[in-house]
N, C-alpha and C positions, 0 to 999 in steps of 0.2 A: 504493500500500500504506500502512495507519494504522501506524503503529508499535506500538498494541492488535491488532489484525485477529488474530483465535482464540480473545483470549482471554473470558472468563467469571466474573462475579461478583458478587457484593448489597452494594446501596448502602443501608445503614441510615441512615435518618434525615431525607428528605424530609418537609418541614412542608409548607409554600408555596416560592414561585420567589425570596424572600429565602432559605428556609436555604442554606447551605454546603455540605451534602449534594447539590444538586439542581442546583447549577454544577458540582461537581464530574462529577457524572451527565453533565451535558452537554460535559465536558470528554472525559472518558471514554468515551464513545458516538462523539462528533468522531473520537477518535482509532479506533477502530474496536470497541471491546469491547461486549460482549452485557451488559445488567444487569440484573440482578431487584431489584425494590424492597419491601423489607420497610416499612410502616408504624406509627404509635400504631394501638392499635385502636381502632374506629369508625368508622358510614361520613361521619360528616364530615370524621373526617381521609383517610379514603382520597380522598373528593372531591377532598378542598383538591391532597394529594398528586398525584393523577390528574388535575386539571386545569391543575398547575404544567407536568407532565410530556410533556403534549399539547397545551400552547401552546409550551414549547419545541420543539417538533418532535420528538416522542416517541411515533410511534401504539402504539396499543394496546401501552401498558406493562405488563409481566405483574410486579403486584404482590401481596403477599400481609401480611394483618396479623401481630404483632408487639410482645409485651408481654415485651418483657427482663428482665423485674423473675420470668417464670417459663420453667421449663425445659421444661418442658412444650410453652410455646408455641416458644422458641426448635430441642427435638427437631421440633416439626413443619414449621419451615419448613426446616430445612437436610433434614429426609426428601423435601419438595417441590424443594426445591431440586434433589436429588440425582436427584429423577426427572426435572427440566426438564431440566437440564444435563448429568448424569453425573458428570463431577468441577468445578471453578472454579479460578482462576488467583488470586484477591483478592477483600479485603472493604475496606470501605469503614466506617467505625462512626464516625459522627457526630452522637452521642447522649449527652445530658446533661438532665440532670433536679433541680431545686434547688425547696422551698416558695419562692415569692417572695417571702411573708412576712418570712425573714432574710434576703433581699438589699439589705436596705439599708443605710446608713453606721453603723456604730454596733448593729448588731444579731448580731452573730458569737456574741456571749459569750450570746445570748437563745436559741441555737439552742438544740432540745428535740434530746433521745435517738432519737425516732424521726424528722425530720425528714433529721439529719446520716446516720442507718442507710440511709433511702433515697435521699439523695442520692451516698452510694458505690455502693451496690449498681446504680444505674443508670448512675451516668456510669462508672464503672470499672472493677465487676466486670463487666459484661456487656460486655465487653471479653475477659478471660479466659474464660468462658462460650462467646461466639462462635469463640473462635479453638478453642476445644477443639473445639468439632465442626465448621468450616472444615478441621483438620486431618486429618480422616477423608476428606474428598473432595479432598484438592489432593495428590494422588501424585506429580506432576510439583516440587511446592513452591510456592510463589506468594507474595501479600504480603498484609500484613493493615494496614491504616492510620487511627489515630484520630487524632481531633481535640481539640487543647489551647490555652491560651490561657497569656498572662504572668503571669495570677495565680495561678496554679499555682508561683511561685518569687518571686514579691513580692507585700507585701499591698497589694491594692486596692481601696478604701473600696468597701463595696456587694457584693464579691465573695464574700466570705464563704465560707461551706461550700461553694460551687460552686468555690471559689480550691482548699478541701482534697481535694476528689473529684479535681480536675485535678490534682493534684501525685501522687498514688493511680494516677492513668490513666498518668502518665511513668514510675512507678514498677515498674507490668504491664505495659507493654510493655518494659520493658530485661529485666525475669525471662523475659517470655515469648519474646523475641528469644534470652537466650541460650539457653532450653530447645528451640525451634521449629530452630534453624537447621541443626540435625543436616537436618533433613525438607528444608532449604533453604527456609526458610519466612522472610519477613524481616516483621519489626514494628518501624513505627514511627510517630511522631506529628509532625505537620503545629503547630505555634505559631501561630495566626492572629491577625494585630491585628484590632481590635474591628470589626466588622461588624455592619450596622441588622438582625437578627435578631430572628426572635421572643425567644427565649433571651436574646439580647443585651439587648433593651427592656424586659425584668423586671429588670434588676441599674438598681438607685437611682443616680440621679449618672452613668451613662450616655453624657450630653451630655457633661457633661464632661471623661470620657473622651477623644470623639473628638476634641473643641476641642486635649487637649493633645499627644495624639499628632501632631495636623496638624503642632502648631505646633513640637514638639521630636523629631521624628522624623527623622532624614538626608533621608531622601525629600520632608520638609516634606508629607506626604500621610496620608491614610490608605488603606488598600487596598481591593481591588475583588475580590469573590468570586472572577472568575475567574481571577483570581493563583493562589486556591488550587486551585485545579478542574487546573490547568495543569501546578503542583507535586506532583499528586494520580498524572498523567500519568506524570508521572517516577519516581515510586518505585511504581508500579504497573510501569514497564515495564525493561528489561534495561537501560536505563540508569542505574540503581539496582543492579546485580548485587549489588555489594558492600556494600552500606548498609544495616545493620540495629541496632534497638536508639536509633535516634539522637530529638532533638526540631529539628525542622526551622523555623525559625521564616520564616514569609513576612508581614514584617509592618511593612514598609517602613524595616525597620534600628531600630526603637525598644528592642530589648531590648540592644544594645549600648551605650544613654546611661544617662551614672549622675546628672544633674543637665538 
């Protein structure tokens, strides 16, 4: 028996077999859970997605596109959803979105109006957005789990407005944890140290990032996706009962150093 085996639910955010989204998938599928896979739209992202998906041992993934940034699109996958599955147990939202223009050292204060507008609205609010209508099909209660990072609580050259969206993203989830948990609905967010992501490889100074984490992090490391995929496991499954509203950090102890 998986310690998943019943349950049901959409993993946002499959790029390629680097995102976090797509271990995590494989984390969650290991332990036995059924998942549908929203994507960018396009069919080159569906390719990319659908071929990460079906090298990791994933046949025929039932995915469907996926533009967060409208409601539109997000009412018609949870309507498809609702027909594949009937109700789901969790969501998976590992989705972020920044110009890469202002990701680099020095360019925070250059951000434009509409750049910083769309980089909340995708990595944050379509957090709140999803979970409203997860909430209509998980009658049993279930969990909802996004993905943050350390710049979201200190500033990190290069981070920039994606630093602010993440702090935004910790912010909707402790609101919507305390609103959700009447339903027994638990939200929370995954802290991942720095991973070779696409995502990742847009923010300027990058390298050396990892270089310093290796070197000053307890673990002396930096982490490997499927830490997170594993810790994805957990607060997806009843071993998490009571856990909701938290920021979880997996990320080899570096947010506990202050020098």
């Amino acid at each position: 028996m998986g310690l998943l085996d019943g349950r049901k639910g959409l993993v946002f955010g499959i790029a390629n077999d680097r995102s976090i989204a797509y271990h995590i998938a494989l984390s969650l599928m290991e332990a036995g859970a059924e998942c549908g896979f929203p994507h960018l739209p396009g069919e080159k992202s569906e390719r990319r997605a659908r071929k990460a998906l079906e090298n990791g041992g994933i046949a025929n993934p039932w995915m469907m596109s996926c533009d967060v940034s409208s409601d539109e699109d997000i009412d018609r996958v949870f309507d498809e959803t609702k027909e594949k599955f009937g109700t789901i147990d969790f969501i998976i939202h590992s989705i972020a979105y920044a110009d890469r223009t202002y990701l680099k050292p020095g360019s925070f204060v250059d951000t434009p109006r509409d750049a910083f507008s769309q980089a909340l609205d995708i990595s944050a609010y379509s957090l709140v957005a999803v979970t409203r209508r997860a909430k209509e099909i998980m009658p049993e209660g279930g969990s909802v789990i996004g993905m943050s990072y350390y710049g979201a609580e200190k500033a990190i050259p290069g981070y920039n407005v994606m630093g602010v969206a993440k702090a935004a993203l910790e912010a909707c989830t402790r609101y919507l944890a305390m609103e959700m948990g009447e339903f027994n609905i638990r939200v929370n967010t995954i802290s991942a140290g720095p991973i070779r992501t696409l995502s990742a490889m847009a923010v300027g100074g990058i390298d050396e990032v990892f270089d310093w984490v290796q070197r000053k992090s307890p673990l002396r490391r930096n982490i490997d996706a499927s830490e997170v995929g594993r810790t994805a496991v957990y607060l997806v499954s009843d071993l998490s009962s009571a856990v909701t509203g938290e920021n979880m950090y997996v990320d080899a102890g570096y947010s506990i150093i202050g020098l």
